[in-house]
N, C-alpha and C positions, 0 to 999 in steps of 0.2 A: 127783469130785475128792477125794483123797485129800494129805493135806500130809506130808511125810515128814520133812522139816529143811528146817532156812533155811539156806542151801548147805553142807549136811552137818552142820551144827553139832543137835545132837542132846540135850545136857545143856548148860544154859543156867542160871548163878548170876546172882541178883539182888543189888545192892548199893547203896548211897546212901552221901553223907556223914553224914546226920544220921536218927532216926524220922520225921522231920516231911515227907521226899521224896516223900511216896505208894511205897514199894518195893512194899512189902505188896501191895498192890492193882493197883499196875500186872500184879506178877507174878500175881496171881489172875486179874486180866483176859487175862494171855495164855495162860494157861493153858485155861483155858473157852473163849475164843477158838477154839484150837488144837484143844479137844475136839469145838466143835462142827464142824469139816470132816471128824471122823471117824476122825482121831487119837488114838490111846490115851494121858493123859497123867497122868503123877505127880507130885507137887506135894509136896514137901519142906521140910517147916520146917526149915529148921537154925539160926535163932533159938532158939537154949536157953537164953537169958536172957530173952528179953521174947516170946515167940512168941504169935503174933496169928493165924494162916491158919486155924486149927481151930476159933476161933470167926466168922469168915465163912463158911464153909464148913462150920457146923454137924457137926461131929466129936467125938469127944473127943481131949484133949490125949493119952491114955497110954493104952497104950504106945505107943511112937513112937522115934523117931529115936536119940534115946540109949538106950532100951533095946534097941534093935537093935545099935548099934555097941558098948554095954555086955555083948552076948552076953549080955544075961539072955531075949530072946524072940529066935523066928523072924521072915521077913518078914510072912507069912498076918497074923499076930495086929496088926500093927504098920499097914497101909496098909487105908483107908478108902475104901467106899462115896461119893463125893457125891453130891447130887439132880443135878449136870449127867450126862447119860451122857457116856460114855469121858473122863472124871474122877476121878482118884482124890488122896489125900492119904494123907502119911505124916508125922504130926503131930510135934512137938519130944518129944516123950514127957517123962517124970519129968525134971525139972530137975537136972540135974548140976551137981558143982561143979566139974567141971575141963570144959568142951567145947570149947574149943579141944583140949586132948589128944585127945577121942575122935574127933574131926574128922581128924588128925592120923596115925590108926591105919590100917592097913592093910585094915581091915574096911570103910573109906569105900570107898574101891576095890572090893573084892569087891563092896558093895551095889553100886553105878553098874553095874559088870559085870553082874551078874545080873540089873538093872532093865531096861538097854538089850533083855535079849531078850526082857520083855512088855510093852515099852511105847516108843511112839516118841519120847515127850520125855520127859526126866527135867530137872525145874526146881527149883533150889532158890530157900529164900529166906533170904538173911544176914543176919547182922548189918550194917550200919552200918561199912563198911571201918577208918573215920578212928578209930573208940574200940576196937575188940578185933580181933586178927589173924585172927578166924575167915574175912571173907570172902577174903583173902590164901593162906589152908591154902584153903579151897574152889575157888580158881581153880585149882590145880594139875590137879582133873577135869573143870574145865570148857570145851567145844569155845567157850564165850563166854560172858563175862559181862560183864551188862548192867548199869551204871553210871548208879542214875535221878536227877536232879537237877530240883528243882521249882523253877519260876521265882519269885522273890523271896522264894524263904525261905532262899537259900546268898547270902553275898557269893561276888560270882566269884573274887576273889582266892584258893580255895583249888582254882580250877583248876589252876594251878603246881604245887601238893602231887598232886594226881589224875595232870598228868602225868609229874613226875619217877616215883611209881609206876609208870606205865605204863613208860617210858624204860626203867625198872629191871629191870624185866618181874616187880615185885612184884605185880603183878597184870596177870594174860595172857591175852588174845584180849580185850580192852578195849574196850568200845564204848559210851554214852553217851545216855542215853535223857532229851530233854526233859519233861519233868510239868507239864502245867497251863498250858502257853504260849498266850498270844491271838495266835493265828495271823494276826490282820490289824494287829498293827501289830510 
């Protein structure tokens, strides 16, 4: 059994209202997930403000992600070995001060292109939609992103905000990931 995409969708952006959603981890768990059926997959902090994946995932943070889109390295130098096999990581790299710009550049593009042909998921991990527009720039390449919302730590009221977003298509192929739900009641 081989997993290829969840019906075609192939690069998958991770996003929450707040840090406190579990993103982070939901997205490492599908990722590993994914790896273990035999999947090749790439894990992208694009967190360049607060990036967390590199230390679960036992990596170093740089180079990585904005030194890639900063054209100061190639890919080789930038994406990581994990202990899962067919796992890999390509960490937020050196902290920038503009990353929503480099987000923004045409070089995101080439990377997702060029990632799509050695590896079958390409997953990022955002920011936080509701405080910096980075995951809104990242929806543009993504065939879905995935919106985690953990039970009793969001008032629901700012589902209305979530959908007018979606409505808007400020954020596109929108889809809604419960975190931490007691399934029996």
């Amino acid at each position: 059994f081989k997993l290829n995409s969840i019906d075609g969708h192939n690069t998958i952006v991770f996003s929450s209202y707040s840090p406190m959603d579990g993103k982070s981890t939901t997205c490492i768990n599908m990722g590993i997930t994914f790896a273990q059926t035999g999947a090749k997959v790439l894990i992208i902090d694009a967190d360049m403000r607060k990036p967390t994946v590199h230390k679960y995932l036992e990596t170093p943070i740089k180079p990585g992600l904005s030194d890639k889109l900063g054209n100061f390295v190639n890919d080789e130098l930038c994406i990581y070995r994990t202990s899962y096999d067919n796992l890999f990581l390509m960490p937020a790299g050196t902290l920038p001060p503009n990353p929503t710009e480099l987000l923004m550049s045409e070089r995101l593009e080439a990377l997702v292109k060029e990632a799509k042909e050695s590896y079958d998921f390409i997953i990022f991990d955002a920011t936080p939609a509701f405080s910096v527009a980075d995951a809104e720039v990242l929806s543009r390449i993504a065939e879905m992103l995935l919106f985690v919302v953990r039970v009793g730590v969001q008032d629901k009221a700012f589902l209305k905000d979530l959908e007018r977003m979606h409505k808007s298509q400020r954020l596109k192929n929108l889809s809604v990931v419960i975190n931490d739900a007691d399934v029996k009641s």
